[in-house]
N, C-alpha and C positions, 0 to 999 in steps of 0.2 A: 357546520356539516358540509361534505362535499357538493358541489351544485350540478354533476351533472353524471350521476351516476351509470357506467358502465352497461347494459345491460348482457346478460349469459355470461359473465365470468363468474368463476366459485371463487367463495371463499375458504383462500387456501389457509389462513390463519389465523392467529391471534396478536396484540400487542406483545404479548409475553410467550409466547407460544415458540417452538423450534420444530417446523416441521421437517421431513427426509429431505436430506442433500438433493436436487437435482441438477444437473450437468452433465458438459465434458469433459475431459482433459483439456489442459493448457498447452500452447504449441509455441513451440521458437525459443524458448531458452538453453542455456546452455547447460545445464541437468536439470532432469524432469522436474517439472514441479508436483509438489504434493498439499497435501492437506494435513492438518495437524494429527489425524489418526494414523497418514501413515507415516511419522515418528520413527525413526528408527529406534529398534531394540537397544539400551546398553552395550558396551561392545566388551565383549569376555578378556578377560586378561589371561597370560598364562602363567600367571605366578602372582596371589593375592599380593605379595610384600616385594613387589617389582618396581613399583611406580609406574604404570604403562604398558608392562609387558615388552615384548618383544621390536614392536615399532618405535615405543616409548626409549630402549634403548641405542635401536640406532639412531633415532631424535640426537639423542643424548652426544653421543660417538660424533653427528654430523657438528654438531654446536659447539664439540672441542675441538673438532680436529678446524673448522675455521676458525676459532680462536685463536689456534696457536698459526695458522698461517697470516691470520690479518697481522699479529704481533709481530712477525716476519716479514709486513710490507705484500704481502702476496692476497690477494680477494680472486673473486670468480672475475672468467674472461669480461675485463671493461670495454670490451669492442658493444657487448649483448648493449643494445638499447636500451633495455631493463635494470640493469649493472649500477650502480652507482655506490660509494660508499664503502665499495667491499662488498655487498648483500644487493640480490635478486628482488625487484621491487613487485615481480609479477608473484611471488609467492607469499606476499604483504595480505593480512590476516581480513584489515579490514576494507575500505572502497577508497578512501582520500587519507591523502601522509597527516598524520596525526591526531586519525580520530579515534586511535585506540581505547585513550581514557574515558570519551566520551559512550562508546561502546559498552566499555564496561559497566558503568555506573549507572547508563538507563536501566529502565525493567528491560527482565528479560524476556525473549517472542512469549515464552506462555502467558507472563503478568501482561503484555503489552493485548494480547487475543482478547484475555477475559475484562481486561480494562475497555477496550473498544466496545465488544460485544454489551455491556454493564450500560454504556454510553446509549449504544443504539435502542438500547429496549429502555431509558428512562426517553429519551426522546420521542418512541413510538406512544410510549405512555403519556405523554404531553398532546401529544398532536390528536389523539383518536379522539376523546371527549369533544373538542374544540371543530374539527373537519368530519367525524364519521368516518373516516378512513379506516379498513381495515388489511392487514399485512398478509405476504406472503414469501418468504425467503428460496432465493434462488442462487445460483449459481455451488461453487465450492467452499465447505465449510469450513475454516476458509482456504482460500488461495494463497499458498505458499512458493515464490520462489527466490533461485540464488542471483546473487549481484555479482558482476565483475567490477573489481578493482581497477585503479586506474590507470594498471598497466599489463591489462588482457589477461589477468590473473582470475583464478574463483575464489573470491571470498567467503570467509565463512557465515560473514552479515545475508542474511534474506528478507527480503519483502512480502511482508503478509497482507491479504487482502481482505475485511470481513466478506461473508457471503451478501449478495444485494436484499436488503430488505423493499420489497416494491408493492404500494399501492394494489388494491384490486378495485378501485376506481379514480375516475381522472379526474381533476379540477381545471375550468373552463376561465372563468371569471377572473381576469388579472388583478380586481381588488382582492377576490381572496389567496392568490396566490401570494402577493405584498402582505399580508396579514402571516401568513404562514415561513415564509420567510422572516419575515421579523422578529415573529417566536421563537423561531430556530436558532436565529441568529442572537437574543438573549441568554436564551441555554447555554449554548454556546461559548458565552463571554464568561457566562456565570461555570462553566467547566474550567475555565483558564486556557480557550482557545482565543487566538490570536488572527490580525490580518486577515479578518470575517470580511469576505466582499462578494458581492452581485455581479459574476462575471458577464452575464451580457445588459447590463444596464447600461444602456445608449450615454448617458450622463460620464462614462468610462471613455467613451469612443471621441477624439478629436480629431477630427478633418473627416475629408470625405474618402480617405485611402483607410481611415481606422473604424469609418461604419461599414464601408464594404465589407471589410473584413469581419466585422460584426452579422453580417447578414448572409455573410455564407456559412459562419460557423453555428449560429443560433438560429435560421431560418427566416430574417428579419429584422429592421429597424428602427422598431418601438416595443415597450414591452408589450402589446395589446396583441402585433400579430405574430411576435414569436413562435418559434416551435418548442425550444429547448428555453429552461430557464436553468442555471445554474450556479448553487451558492456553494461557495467552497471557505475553507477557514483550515489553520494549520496549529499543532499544538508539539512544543521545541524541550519542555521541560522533561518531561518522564519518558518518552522518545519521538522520534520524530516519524509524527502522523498527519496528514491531512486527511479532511473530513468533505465529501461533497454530497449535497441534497440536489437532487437533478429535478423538474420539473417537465412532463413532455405532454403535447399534448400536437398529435396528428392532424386536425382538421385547417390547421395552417400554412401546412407543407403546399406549395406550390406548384415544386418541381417534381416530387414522390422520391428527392433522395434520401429524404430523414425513413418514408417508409421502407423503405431499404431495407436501411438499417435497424431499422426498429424489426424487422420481420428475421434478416438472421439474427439477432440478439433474441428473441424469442423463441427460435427454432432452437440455439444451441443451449439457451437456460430456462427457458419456460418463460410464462407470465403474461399479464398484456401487454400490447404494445405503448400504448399510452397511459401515462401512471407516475407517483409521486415517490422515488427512486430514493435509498438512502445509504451510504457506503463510507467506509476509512478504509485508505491504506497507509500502511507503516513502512516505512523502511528503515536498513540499517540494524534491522532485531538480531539478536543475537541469541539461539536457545539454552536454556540453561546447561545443557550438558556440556556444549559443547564452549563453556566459560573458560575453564583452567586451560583446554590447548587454545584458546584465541587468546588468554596471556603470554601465555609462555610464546608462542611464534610473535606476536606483537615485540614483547624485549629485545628480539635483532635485533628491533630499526631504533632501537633506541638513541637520541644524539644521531642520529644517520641522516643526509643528505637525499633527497631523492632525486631520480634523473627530471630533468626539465619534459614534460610534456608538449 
């Protein structure tokens, strides 16, 4: 059971439980990000027996008429930075030169969502009997946004984030923190995640320039008077997701710059400040629809050079 429960916070959930989104928008990328509800519609064709319609045409029209000029010796201006090969690498489908296959063959963002989400509530279901902890989901359900390619291009890959599942009480006691961790990090192993580590376990940190940095970034250097405990673990096969279980707990903070933060994070998504944090994000997802044009633009670069970065 948790050892130091919170007092006047609600319980805002259940282990299994999804309650209303609460948030803001997301700010700083390069198109808005969204949430898997708002999903674009289908996009209308103008002729069912077109392949594409109209756009799908001049696709078409563009993909011959540089064929027959590459056959010609002739590609887009090679001066562009971007240029290589005959073919524009900033209009390259996916983030790094030839991950297209890889792309394709993972789940796609929706399998990739409901896989994550599936994950977070067998975990929540783990840990409540065992700590008493019970959940509350915050932020964007989830957080979706786009990636740029490696040559200031928009890719059609996005990074989905699940919504944060957090604690509505804290844990004090760094044995039971170790214990919970540990659990986690079974599960974990037993999911087929990978490179499970204790990022600020001092036992990581060498010399006195890698504990410093240890103690600015975790609040301290020993696990006892930390502020932040953070286990993170990454999973490469069905796509690529890392997983991190945050641990916080305020009455450590020294300086009041974790409370800082800990107060706009709760201003802009709710919850308490102090609290046993649970989150994936994915990158690289691809959504199903938008499968057959990240093939077909991926085949330019086929056999294709890219420029040196």
């Amino acid at each position: 059971m948790h050892d130091d429960a919170e007092g006047g916070i609600p319980d805002y959930g259940t282990p299994g439980g999804t309650p209303p989104r609460v948030g803001g928008p997301v700010y700083g990328s390069a198109r808005q990000a969204r949430t898997a509800s708002d999903a674009p519609a289908p996009a209308v064709e103008t002729d069912p027996g077109d392949g594409g319609g109209f756009a799908g045409f001049l696709d078409a029209v563009q993909d011959r008429a540089q064929a027959v000029l590459s056959d010609l010796g002739i590609g887009p201006d090679d001066d562009l930075p971007t240029v290589s090969d005959g073919v524009d690498w900033s209009l390259y489908p996916g983030t790094h030169a030839g991950d297209a296959d890889v792309a394709l063959a993972a789940l796609s963002q929706e399998e990739t969502i409901e896989r994550n989400e599936a994950l977070l509530a067998r975990l929540r279901d783990a840990i409540t009997p065992r700590f008493g902890l019970s959940w509350g989901l915050f932020g964007e359900i989830p957080r979706i946004e786009p990636e740029v390619n490696d040559w200031g291009g928009e890719s059609l890959l996005e990074t989905c984030t699940t919504g944060t599942w957090r604690s509505t009480a804290k844990l004090t006691n760094p044995l039971v923190k170790m214990q919970l961790v540990d659990l986690v990090t079974g599960l974990l192993e037993a999911e087929g995640f990978h490179d499970v580590a204790l990022r600020n376990d001092p036992a990581r940190a060498s010399g006195a320039a890698a504990l410093a940095a240890m103690e600015h970034e975790f609040g301290g250097m020993t696990l006892r008077d930390q502020v932040v405990w953070s286990l993170v673990a990454r999973e490469s096969v069905h796509s690529d997701s890392e997983f991190e279980l945050t641990i916080i707990e305020l009455k450590h903070d020294r300086t009041g710059r974790f409370l800082e933060a800990a107060k706009a994070r709760a201003e802009l998504r709710g919850g308490p400040m102090s609290s046993v944090d649970l989150e994936i994000v994915s990158r690289g997802t691809l959504p199903a629809e938008l499968k057959d044009e990240f093939r077909d633009r991926a085949r330019r670069y086929d056999d294709r050079e890219p420029p040196e970065l």
